[in-house]
CHARMM-style PDB file with segment names, atoms N, HN, CA, C and O in Angstrom:
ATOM      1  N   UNK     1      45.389  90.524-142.619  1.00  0.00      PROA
ATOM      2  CA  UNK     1      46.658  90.037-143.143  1.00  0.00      PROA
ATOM      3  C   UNK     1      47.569  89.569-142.007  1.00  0.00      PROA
ATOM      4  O   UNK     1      48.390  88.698-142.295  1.00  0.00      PROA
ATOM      5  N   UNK     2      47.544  89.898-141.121  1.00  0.00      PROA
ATOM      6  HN  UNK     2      46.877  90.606-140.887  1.00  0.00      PROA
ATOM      7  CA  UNK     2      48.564  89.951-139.835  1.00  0.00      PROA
ATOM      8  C   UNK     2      47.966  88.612-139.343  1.00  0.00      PROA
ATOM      9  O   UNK     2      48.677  88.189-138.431  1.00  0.00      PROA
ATOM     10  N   UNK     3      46.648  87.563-139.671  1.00  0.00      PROA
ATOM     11  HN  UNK     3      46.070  87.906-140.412  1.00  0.00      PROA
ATOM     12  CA  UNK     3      46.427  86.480-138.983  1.00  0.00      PROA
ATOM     13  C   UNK     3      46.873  85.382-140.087  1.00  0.00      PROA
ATOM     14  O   UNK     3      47.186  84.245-139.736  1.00  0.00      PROA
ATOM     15  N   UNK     4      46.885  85.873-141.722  1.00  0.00      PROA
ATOM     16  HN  UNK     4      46.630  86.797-142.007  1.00  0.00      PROA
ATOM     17  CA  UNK     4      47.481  85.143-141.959  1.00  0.00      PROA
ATOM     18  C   UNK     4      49.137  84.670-142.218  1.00  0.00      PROA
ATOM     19  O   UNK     4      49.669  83.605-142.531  1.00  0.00      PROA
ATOM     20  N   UNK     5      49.593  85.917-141.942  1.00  0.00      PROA
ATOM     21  HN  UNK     5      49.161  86.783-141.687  1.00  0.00      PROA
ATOM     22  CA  UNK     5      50.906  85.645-141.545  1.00  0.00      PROA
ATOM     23  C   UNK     5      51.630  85.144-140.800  1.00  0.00      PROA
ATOM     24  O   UNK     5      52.804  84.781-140.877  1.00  0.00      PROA
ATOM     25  N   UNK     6      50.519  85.117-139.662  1.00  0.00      PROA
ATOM     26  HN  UNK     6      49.565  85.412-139.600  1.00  0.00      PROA
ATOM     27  CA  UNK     6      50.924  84.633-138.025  1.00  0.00      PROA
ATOM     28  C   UNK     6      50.721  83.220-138.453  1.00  0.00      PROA
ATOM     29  O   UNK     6      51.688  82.469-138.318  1.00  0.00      PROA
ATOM     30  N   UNK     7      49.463  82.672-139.015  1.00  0.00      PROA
ATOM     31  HN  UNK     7      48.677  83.282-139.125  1.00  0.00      PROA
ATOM     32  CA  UNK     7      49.602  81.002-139.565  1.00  0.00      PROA
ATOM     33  C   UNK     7      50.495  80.715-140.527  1.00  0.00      PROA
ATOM     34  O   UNK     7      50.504  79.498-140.711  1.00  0.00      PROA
ATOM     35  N   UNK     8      51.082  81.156-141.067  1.00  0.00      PROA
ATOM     36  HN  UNK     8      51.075  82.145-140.917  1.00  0.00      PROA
ATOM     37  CA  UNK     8      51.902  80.824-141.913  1.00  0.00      PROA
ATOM     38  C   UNK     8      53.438  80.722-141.543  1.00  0.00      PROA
ATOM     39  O   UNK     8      54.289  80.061-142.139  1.00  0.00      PROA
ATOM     40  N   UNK     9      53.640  81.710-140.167  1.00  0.00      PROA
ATOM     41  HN  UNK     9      52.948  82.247-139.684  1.00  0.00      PROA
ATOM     42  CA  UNK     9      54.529  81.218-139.872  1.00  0.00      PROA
ATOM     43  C   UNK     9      54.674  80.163-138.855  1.00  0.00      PROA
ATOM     44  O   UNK     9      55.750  79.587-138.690  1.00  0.00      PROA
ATOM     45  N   UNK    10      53.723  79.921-138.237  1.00  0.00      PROA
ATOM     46  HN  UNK    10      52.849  80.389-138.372  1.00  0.00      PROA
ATOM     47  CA  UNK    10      53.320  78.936-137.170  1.00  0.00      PROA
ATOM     48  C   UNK    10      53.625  78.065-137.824  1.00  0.00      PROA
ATOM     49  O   UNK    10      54.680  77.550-137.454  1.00  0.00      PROA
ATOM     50  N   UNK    11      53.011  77.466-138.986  1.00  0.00      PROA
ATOM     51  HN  UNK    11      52.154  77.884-139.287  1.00  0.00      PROA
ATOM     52  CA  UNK    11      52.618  76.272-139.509  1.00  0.00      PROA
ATOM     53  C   UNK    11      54.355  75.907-139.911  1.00  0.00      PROA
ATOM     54  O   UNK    11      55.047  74.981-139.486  1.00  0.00      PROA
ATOM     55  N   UNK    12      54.752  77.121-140.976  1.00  0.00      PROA
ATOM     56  HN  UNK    12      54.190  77.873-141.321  1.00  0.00      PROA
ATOM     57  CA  UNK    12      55.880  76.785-141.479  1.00  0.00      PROA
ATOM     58  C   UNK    12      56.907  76.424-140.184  1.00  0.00      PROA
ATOM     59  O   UNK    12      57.352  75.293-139.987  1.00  0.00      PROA
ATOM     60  N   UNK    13      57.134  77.336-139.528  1.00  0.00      PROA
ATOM     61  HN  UNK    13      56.773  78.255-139.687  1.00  0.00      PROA
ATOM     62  CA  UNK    13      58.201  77.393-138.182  1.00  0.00      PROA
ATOM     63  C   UNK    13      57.894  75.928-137.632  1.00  0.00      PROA
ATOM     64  O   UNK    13      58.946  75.297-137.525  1.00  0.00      PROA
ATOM     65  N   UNK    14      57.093  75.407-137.360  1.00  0.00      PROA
ATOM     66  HN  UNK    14      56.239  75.920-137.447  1.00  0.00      PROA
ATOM     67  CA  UNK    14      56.620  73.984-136.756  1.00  0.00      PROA
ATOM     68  C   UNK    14      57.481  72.688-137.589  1.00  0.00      PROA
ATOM     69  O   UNK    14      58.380  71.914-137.257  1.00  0.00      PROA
ATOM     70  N   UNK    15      56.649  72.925-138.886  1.00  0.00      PROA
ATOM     71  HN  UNK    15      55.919  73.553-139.156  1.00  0.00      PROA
ATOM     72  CA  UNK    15      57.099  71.956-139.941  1.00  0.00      PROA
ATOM     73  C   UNK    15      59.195  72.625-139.870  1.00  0.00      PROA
ATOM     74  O   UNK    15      60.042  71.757-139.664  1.00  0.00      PROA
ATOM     75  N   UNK    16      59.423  73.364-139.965  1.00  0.00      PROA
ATOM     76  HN  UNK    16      58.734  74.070-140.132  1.00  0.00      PROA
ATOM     77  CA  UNK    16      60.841  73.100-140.120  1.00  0.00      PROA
ATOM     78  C   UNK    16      61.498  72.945-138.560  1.00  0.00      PROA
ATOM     79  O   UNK    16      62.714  72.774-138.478  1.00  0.00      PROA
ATOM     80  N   UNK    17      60.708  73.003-137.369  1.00  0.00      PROA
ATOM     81  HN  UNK    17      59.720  73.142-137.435  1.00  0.00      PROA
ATOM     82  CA  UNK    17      61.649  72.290-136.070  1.00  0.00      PROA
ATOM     83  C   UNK    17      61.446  70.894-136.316  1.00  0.00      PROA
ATOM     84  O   UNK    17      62.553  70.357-136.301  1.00  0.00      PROA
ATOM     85  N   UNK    18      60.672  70.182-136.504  1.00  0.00      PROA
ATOM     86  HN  UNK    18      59.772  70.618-136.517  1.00  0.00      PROA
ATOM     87  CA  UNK    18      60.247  68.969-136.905  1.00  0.00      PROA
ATOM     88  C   UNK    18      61.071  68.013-138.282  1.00  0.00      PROA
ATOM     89  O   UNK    18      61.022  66.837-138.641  1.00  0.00      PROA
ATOM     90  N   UNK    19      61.601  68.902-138.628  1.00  0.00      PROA
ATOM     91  HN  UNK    19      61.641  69.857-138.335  1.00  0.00      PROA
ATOM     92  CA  UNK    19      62.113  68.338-140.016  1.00  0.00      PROA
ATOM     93  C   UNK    19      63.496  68.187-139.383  1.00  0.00      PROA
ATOM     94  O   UNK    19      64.063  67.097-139.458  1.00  0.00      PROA
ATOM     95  N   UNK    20      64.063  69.210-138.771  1.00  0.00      PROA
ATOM     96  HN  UNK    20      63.603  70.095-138.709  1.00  0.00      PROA
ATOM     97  CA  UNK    20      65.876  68.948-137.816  1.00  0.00      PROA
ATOM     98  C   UNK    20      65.374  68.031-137.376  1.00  0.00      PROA
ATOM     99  O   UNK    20      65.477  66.846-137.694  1.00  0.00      PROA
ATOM    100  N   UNK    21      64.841  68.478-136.675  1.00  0.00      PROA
ATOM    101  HN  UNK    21      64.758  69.440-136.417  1.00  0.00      PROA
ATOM    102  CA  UNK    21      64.958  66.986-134.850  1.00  0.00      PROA
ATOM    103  C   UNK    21      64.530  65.707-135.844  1.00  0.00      PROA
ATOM    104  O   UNK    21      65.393  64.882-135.541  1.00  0.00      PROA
ATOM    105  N   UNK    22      63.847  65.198-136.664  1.00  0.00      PROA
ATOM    106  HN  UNK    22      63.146  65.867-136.909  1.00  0.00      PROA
ATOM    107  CA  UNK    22      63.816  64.108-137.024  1.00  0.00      PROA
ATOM    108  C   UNK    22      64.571  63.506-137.977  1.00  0.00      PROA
ATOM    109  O   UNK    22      64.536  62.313-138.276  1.00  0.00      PROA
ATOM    110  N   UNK    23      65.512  64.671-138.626  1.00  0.00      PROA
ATOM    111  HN  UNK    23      65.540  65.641-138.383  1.00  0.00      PROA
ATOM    112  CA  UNK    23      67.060  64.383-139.298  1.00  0.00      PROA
ATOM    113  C   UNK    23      67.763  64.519-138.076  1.00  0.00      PROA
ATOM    114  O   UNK    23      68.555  63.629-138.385  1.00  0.00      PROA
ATOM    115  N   UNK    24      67.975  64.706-137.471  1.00  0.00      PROA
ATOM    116  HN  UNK    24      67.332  65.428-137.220  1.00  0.00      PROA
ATOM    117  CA  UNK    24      68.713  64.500-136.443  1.00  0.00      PROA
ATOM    118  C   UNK    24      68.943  63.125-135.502  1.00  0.00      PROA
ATOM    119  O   UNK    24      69.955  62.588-135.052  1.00  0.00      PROA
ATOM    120  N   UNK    25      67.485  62.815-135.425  1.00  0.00      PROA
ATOM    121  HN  UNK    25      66.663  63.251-135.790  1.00  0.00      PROA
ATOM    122  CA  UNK    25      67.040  61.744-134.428  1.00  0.00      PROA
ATOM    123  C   UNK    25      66.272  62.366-133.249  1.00  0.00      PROA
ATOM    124  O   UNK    25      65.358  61.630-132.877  1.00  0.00      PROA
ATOM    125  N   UNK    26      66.358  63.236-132.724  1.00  0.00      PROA
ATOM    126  HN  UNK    26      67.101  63.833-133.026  1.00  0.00      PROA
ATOM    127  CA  UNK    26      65.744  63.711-131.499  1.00  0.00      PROA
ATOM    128  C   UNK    26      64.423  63.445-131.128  1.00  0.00      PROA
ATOM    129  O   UNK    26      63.996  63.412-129.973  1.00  0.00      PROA
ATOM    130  N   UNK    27      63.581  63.192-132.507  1.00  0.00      PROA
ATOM    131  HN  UNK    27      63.927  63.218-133.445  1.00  0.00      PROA
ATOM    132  CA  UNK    27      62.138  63.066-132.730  1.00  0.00      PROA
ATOM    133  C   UNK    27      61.825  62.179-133.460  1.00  0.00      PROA
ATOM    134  O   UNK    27      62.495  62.214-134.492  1.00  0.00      PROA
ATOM    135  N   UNK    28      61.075  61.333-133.426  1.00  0.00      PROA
ATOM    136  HN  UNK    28      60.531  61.305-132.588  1.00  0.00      PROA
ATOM    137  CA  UNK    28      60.183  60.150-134.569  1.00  0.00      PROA
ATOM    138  C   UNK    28      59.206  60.874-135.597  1.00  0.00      PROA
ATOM    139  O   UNK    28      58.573  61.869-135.241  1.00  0.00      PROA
ATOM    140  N   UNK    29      59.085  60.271-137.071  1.00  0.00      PROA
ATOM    141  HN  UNK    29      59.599  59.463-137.359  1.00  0.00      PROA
ATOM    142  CA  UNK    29      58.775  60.115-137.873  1.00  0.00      PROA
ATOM    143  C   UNK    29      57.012  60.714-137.229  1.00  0.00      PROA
ATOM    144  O   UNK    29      56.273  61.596-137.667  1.00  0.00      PROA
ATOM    145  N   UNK    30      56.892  59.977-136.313  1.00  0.00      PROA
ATOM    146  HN  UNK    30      57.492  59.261-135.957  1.00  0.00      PROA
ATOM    147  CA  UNK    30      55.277  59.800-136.208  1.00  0.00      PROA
ATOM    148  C   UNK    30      55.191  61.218-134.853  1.00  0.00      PROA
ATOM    149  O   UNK    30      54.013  61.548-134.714  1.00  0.00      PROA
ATOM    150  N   UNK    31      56.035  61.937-134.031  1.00  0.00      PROA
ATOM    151  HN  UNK    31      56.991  61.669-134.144  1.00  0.00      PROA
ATOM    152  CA  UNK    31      55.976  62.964-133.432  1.00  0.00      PROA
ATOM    153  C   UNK    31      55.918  64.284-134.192  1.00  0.00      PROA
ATOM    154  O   UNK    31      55.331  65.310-133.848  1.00  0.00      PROA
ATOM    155  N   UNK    32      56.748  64.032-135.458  1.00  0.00      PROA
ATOM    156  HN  UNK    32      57.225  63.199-135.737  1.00  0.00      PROA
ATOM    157  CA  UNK    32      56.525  65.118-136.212  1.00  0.00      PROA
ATOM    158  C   UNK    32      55.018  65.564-137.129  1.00  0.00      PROA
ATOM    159  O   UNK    32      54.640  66.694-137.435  1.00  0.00      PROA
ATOM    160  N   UNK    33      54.268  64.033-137.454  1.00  0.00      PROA
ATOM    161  HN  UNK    33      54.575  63.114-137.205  1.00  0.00      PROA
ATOM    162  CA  UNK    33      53.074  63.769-137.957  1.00  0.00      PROA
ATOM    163  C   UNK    33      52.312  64.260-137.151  1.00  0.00      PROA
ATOM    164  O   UNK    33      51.219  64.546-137.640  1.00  0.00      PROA
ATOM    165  N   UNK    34      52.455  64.521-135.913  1.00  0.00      PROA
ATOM    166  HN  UNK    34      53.343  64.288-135.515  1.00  0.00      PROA
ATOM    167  CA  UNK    34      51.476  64.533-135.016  1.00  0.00      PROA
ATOM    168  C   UNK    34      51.673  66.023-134.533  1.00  0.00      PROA
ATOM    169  O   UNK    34      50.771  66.595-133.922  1.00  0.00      PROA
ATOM    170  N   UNK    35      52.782  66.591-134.801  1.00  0.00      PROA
ATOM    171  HN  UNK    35      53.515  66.126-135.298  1.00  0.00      PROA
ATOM    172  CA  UNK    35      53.201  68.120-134.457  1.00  0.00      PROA
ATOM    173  C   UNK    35      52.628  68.687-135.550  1.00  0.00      PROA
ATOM    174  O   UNK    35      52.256  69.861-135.552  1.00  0.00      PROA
ATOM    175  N   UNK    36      52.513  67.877-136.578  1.00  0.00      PROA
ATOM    176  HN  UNK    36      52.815  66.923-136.576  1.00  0.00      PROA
ATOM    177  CA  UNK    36      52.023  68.848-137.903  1.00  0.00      PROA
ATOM    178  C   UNK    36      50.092  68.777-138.207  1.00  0.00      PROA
ATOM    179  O   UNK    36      49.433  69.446-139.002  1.00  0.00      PROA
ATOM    180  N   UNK    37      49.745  67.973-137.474  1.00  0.00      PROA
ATOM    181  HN  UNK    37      50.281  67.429-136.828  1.00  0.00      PROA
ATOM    182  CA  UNK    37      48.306  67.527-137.283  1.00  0.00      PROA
ATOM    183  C   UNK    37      47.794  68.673-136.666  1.00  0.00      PROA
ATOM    184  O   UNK    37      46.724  69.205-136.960  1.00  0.00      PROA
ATOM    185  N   UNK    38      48.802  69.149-135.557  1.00  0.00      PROA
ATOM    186  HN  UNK    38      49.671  68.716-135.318  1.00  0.00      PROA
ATOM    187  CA  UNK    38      48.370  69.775-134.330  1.00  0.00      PROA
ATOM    188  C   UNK    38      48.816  71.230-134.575  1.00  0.00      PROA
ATOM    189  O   UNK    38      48.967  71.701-133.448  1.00  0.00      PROA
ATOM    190  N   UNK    39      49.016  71.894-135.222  1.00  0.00      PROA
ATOM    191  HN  UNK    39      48.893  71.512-136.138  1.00  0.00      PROA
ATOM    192  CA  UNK    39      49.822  72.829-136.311  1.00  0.00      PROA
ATOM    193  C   UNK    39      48.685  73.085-136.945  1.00  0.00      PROA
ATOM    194  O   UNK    39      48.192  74.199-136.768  1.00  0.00      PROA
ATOM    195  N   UNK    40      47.992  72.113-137.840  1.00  0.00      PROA
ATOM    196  HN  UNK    40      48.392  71.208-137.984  1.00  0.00      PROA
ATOM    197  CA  UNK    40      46.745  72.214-138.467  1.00  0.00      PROA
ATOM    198  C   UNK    40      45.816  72.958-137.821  1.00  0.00      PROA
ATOM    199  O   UNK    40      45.277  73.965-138.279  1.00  0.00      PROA
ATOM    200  N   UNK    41      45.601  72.405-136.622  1.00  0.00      PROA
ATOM    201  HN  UNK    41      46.039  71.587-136.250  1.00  0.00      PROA
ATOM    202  CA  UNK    41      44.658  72.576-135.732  1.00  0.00      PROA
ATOM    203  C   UNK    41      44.605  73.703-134.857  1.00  0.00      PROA
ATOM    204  O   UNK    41      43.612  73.925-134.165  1.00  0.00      PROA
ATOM    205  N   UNK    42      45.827  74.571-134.849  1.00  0.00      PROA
ATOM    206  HN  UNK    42      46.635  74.391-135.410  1.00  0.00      PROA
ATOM    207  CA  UNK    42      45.902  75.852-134.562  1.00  0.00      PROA
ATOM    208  C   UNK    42      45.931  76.655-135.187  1.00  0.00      PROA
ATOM    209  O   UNK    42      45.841  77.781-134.698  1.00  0.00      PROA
ATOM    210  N   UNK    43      46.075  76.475-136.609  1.00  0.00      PROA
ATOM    211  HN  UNK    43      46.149  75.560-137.006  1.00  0.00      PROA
ATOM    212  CA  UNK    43      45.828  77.442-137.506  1.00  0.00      PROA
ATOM    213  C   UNK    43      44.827  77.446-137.900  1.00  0.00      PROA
ATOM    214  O   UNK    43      44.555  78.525-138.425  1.00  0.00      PROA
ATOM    215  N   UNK    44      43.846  76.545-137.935  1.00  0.00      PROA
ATOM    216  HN  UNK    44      44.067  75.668-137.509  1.00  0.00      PROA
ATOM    217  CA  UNK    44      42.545  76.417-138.179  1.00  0.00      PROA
ATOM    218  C   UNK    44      41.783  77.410-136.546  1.00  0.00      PROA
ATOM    219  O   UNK    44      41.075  78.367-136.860  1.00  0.00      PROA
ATOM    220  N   UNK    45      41.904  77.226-135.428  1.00  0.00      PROA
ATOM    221  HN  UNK    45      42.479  76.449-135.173  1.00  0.00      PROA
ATOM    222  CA  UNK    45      41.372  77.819-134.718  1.00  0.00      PROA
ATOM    223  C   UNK    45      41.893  79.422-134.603  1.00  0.00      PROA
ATOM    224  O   UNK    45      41.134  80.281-134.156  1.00  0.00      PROA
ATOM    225  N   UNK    46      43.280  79.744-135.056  1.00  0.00      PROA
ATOM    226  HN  UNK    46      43.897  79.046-135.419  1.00  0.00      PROA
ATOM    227  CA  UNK    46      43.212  80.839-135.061  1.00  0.00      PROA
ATOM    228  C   UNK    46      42.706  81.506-136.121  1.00  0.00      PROA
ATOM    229  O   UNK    46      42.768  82.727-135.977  1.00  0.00      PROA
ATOM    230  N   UNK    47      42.120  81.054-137.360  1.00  0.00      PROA
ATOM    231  HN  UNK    47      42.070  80.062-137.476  1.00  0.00      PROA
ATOM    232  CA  UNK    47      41.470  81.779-138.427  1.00  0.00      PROA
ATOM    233  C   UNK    47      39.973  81.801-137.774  1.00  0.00      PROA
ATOM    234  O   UNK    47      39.221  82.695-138.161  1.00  0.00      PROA
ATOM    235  N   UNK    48      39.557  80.980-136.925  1.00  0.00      PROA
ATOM    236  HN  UNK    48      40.168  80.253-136.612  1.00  0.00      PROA
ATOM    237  CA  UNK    48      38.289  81.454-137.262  1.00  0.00      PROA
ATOM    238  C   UNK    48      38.004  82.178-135.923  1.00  0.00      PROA
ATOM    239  O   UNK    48      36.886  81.988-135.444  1.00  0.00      PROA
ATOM    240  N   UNK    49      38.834  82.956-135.275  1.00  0.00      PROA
ATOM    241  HN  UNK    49      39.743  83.110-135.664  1.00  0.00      PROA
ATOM    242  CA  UNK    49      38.968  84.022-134.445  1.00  0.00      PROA
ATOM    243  C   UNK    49      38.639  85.200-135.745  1.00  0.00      PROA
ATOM    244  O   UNK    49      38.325  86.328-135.367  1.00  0.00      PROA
ATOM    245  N   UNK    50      38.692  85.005-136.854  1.00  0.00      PROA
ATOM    246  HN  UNK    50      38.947  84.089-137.161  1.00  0.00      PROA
ATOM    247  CA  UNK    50      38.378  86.376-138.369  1.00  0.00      PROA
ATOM    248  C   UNK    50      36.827  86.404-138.164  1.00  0.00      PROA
ATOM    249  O   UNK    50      36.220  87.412-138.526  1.00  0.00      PROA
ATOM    250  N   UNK    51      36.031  85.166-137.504  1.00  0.00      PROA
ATOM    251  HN  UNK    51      36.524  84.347-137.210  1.00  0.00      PROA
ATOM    252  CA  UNK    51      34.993  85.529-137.748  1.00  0.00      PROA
ATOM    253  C   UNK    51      34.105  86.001-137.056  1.00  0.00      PROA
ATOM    254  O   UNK    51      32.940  85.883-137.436  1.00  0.00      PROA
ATOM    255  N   UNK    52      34.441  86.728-135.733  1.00  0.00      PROA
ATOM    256  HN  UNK    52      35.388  86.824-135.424  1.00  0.00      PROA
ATOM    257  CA  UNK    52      34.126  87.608-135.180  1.00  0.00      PROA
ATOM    258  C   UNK    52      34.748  88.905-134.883  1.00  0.00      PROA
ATOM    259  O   UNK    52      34.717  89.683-133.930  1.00  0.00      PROA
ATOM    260  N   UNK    53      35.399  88.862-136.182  1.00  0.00      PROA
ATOM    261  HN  UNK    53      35.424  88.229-136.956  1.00  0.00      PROA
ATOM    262  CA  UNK    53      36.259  90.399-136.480  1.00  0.00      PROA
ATOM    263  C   UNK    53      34.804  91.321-136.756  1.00  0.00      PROA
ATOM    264  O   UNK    53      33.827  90.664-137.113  1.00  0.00      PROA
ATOM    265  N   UNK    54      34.672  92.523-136.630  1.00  0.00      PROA
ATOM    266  HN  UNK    54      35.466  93.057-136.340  1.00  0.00      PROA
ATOM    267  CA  UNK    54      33.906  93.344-136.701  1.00  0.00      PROA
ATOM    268  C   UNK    54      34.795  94.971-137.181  1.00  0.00      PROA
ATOM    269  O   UNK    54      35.409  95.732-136.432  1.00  0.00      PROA
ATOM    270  N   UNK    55      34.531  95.103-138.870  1.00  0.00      PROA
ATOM    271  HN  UNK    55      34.033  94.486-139.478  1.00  0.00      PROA
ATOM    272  CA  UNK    55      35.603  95.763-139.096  1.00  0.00      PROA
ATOM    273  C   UNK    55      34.429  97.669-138.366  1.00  0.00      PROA
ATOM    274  O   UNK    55      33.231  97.930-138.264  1.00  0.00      PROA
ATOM    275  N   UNK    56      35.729  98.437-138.075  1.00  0.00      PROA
ATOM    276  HN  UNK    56      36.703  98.225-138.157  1.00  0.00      PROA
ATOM    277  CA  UNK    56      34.958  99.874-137.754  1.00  0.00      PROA
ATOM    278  C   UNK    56      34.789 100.785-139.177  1.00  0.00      PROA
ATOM    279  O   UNK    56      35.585 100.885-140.111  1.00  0.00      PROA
ATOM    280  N   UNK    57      33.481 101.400-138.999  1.00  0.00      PROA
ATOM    281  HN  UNK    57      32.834 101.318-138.240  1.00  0.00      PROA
ATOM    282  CA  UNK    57      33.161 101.770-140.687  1.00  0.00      PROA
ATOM    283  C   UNK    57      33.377 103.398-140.166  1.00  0.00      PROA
ATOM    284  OT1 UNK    57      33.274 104.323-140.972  1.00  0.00      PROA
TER     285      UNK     57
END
C-alpha cells in the first residue's frame, strides 16, 4: 500500500505543479505534457520495484 500511495502522490503532486506554472505562464502547454509523460514513467518503474517484493511467511 505505501508504493501505491507514494505513486499517487507523485503523479498527482506533478500534475498539480504543472497545472499553476502553466496558468501562470512559467511553463508551456507542451512542458507540462512532457512532465506528465515522465510522471508516467516513474510510476510505472516504481511499481515494478513490487515485483521483487518477497513477502516473509
Amino acid at each position: 500500500m505505501k508504493n501505491i500511495y507514494q505513486n499517487i502522490s507523485l503523479a498527482l503532486g506533478l500534475k498539480a505543479v504543472f497545472l499553476v506554472t502553466t496558468h501562470l505562464g512559467i511553463t508551456s502547454l507542451w512542458m507540462a505534457i512532457m512532465a506528465d509523460t515522465g510522471a508516467a514513467v516513474l510510476v510505472t518503474l516504481n511499481a515494478l520495484r513490487l515485483l521483487s517484493y518477497k513477502p516473509k511467511r
